[in-house]
C-alpha positions in Angstrom: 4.1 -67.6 48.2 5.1 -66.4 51.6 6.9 -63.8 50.4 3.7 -62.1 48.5 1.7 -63.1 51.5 4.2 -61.1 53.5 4.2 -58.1 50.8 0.5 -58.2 50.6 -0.3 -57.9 54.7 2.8 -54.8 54.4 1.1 -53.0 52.0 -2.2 -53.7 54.2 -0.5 -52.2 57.2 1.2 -49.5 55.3 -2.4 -48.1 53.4 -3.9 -48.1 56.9 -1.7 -46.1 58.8 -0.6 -43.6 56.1 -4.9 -43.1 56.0 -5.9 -39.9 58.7 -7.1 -41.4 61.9 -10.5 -39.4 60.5 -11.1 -42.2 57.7 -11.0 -45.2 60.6 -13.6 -43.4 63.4 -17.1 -45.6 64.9 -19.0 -43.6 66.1 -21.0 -42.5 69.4 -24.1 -40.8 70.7 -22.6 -37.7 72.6 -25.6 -36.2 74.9 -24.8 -32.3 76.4 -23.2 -32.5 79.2 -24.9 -29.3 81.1 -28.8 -30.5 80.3 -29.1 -33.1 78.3 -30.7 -30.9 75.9 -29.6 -32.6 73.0 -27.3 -35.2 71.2 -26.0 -35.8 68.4 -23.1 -38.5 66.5 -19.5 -38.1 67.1 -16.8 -40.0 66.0 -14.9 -42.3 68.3 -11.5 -41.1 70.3 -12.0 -37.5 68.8 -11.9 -35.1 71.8 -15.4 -33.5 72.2 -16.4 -30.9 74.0 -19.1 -28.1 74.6 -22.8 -28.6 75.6 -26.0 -26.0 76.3 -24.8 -22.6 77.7 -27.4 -21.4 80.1 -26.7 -17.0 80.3 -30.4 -16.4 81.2 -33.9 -18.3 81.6 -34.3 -17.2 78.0 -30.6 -17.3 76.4 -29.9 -20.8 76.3 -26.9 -21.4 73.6 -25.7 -24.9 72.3 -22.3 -25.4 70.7 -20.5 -29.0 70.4 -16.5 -28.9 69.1 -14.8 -32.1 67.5 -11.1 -32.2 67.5 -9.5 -35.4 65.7 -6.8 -37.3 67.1 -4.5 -36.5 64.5 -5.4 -32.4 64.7 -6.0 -32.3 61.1 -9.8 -31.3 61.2 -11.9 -29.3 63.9 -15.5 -29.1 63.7 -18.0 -26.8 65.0 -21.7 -26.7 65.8 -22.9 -23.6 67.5 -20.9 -20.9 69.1 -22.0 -19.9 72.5 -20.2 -16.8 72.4 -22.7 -15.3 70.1 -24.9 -13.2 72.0 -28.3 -12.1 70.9 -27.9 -8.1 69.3 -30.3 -5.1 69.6 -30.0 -2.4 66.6 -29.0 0.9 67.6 -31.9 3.8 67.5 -32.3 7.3 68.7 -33.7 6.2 72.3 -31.4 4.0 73.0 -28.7 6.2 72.0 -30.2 8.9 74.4 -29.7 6.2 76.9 -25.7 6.4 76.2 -26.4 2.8 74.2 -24.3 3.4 71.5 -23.3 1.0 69.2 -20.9 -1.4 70.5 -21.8 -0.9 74.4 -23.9 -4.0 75.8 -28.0 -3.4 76.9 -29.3 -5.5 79.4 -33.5 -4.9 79.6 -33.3 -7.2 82.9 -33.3 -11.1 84.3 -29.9 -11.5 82.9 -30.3 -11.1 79.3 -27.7 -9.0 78.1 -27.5 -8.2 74.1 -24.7 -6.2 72.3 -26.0 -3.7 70.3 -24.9 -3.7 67.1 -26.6 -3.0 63.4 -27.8 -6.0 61.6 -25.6 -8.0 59.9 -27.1 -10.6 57.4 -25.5 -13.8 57.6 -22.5 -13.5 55.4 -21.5 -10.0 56.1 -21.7 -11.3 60.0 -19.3 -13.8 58.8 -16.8 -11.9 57.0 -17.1 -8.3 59.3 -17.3 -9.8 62.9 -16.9 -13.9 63.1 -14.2 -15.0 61.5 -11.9 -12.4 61.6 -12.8 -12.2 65.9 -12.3 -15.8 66.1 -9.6 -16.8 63.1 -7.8 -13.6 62.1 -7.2 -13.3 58.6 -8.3 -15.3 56.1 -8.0 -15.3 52.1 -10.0 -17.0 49.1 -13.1 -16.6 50.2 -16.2 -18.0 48.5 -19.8 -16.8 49.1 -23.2 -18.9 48.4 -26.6 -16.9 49.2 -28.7 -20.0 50.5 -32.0 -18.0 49.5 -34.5 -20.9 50.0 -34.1 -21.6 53.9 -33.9 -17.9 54.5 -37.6 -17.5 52.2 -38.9 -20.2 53.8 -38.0 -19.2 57.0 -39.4 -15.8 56.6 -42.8 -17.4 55.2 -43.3 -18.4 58.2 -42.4 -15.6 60.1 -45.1 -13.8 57.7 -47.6 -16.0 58.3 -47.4 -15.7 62.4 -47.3 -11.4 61.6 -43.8 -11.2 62.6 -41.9 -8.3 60.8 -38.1 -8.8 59.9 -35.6 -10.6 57.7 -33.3 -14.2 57.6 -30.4 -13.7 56.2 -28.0 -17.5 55.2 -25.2 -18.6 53.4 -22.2 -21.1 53.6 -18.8 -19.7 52.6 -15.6 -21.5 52.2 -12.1 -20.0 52.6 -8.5 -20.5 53.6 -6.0 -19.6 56.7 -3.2 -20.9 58.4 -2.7 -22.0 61.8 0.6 -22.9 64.0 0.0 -26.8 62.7 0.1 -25.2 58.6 -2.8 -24.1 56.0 -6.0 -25.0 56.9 -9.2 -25.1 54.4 -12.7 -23.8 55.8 -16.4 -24.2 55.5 -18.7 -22.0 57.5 -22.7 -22.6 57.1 -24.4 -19.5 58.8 -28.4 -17.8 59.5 -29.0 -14.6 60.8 -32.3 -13.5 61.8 -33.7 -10.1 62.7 -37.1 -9.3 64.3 -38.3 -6.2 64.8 -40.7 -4.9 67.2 -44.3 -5.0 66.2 -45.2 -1.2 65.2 -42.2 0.1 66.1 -39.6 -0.1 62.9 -36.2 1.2 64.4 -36.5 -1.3 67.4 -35.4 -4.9 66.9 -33.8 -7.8 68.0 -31.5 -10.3 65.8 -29.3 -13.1 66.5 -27.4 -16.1 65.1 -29.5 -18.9 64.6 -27.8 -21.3 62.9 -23.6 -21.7 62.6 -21.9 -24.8 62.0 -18.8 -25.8 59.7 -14.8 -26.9 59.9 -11.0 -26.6 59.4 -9.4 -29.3 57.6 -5.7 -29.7 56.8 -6.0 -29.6 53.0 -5.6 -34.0 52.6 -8.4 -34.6 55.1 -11.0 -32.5 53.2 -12.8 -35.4 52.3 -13.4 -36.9 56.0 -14.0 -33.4 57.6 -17.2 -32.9 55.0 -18.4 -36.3 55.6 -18.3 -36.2 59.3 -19.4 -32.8 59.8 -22.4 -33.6 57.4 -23.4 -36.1 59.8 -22.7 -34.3 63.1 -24.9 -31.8 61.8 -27.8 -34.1 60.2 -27.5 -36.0 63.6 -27.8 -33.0 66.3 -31.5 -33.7 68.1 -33.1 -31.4 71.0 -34.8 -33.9 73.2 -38.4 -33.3 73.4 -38.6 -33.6 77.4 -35.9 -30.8 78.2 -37.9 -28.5 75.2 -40.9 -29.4 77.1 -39.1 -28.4 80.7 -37.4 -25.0 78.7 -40.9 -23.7 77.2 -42.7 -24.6 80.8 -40.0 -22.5 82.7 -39.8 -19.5 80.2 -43.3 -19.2 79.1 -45.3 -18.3 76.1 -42.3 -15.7 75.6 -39.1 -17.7 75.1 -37.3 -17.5 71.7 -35.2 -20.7 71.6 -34.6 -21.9 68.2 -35.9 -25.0 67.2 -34.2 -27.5 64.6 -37.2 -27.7 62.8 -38.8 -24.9 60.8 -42.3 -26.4 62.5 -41.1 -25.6 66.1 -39.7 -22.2 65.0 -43.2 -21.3 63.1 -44.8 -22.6 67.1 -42.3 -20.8 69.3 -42.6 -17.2 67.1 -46.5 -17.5 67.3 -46.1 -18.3 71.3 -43.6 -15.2 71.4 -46.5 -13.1 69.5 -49.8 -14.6 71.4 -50.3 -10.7 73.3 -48.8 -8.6 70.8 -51.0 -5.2 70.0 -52.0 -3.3 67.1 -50.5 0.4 68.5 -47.3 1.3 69.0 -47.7 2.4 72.2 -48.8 -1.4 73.1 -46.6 -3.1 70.6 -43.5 -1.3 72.6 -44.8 -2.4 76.3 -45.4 -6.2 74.7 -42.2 -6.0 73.2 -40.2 -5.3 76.7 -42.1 -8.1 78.0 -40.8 -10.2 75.4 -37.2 -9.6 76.2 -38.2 -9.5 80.1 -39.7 -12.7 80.2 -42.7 -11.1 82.3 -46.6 -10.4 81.6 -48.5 -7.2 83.2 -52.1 -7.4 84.6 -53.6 -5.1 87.1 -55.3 -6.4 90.5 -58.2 -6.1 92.4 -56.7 -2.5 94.3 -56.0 -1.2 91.0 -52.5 -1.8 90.5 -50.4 -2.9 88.1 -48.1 -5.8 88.5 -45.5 -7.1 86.6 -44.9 -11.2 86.9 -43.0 -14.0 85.1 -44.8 -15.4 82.5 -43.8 -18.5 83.3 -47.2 -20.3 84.8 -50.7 -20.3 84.0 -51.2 -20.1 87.6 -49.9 -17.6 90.6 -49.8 -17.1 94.2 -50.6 -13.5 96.0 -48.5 -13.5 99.5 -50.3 -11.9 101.9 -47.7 -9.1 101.5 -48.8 -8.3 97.8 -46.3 -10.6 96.2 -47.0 -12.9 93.6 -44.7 -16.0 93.0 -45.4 -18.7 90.2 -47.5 -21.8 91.1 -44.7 -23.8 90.7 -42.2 -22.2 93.4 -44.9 -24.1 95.9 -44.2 -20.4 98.2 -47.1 -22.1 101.0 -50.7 -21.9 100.8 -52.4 -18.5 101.4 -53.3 -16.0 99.0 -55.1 -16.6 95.6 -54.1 -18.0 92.4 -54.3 -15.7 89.6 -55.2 -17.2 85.8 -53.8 -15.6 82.8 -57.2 -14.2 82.4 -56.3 -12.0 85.5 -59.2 -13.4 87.2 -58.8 -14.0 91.1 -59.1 -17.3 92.3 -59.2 -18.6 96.1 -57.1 -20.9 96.7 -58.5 -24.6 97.4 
């Protein structure tokens, strides 16, 4: 009886360790670092990293990597080094903007300008060959029904443009062997109100794994839930659309926020060209135009509902508290005295 006590508790032992560390996690809540502008599940002892990349008031970027102990699967939600992208056109290309060159239209936003890539072709062209190398039996999905819905919604607000998703699965080898990948990925392109050949488009959703081909299994269940876990918290989104205004363009992990955010980024937006183009730089500035009481016009941050006039002609936002004289100004342009 000992004996198949002793064989049993062996084989016990022997199932358990010859099982990737990936099948035996818990789990944990890991909260961004940077902000605390989100969380989301991670397994236990796996090495994460990452958080919110802030490169401007208005280019905030999350991206979360999980590494298991073993190093048989790598995870990944978000990329930070995926800027936002402005298509090439004749002006800018006057402007020595050439494709490939980076365009910064001020307050530290800096987009690459590149033609617009829908999701998978992102994938395939730029992506994963810049951040993998090659790669070989590759599978393409269209995912047609988030990228309709998502542009239902963009209709619906009077935005012009185009979502673009798919997943893809494919293979490649690294210095630890062959490795088997998933890739889930949404582009989305936006172009200027009245003005076709200008336009704006970025990643807005990238997440998926490498997996040593015998830990498949774990890498899709864990990544599933990584991904099904991630959560903005609603007091930093509160803080983020305070500070960037009526203008900002974060993505929100719920089509409902997105449809909110792309009717904010729309609220001023005109019916001419002319207009459309002005609004549209204000869009990527992060500022608002209104014209004072001596006739002229002032660009500010759109970032308040009220302002303070300096003495010297200045306006700040009401919350850099800049002292007490001068007038408040209302997004009505209106002049106020200040109580």
């Amino acid at each position: 009886m000992r004996f198949f006590i002793r064989l049993l508790l062996t084989m016990i032992i022997a199932a358990a360790v010859a099982q990737p560390a990936t099948a035996q996690e818990g789990w944990i809540r890991w909260v961004d670092p940077a902000e605390r502008a989100f969380s989301l599940d991670a397994p236990a002892g796996w090495r994460v990293e990452g958080g919110l990349r802030r490169h401007a008031a208005v280019d905030v970027r999350p991206e979360v990597t999980m590494t298991s102990p073993d190093g048989l699967i790598f995870i990944r939600i978000g990329d930070a080094a995926n800027p936002t992208m402005v298509q090439p056109n004749q002006q800018m290309a006057a402007m020595g903007f050439v494709e490939g060159r980076w365009y910064s239209p001020g307050y530290g936003v800096n987009m690459l300008v590149m033609r617009y890539l829908p999701g998978a072709r992102f994938a395939l062209d730029y992506y994963l060959p810049k951040s993998l190398g090659p790669i070989s039996q590759v599978i393409v999905r269209e995912l047609n029904q988030p990228s309709n819905q998502a542009m239902s919604i963009m209709a619906s607000a009077g935005i012009q443009g185009r979502v673009d998703t798919a997943d893809l699965t494919f293979q490649t080898t690294e210095a630890q062997g062959p490795r088997q990948g998933y890739l889930l990925i949404q582009t989305r392109l936006i172009i200027a109100p009245g003005a076709p050949d200008m336009g704006n488009w970025e990643v807005t959703k990238l997440s998926g794994y490498l997996a040593a081909p015998q830990a498949l299994p774990q890498a899709w269940r864990i990544y599933t839930r990584a991904l099904g876990s991630f959560q903005w918290d609603p007091y930093w989104w509160e803080g983020q659309m305070r500070q960037v205004g009526a203008t900002s363009y974060v993505v929100s992990r719920t089509e409902n926020e997105l449809a909110r955010i792309i009717q904010e980024m729309t609220y001023h937006r005109q019916q001419v060209a002319d207009e459309a183009h002005q609004k549209w730089t204000e869009y990527i500035r992060g500022t608002r135009t209104f014209t004072g009481p001596d006739g002229n016009p002032r660009e500010i941050d759109a970032n308040a509902d009220q302002y303070v006039m300096a003495p010297d002609g200045r306006i700040f936002g009401r919350d850099q508290n800049l002292g007490n004289e001068g007038f408040f100004v209302g997004q009505d342009g209106a002049y106020y005295t200040k109580e």
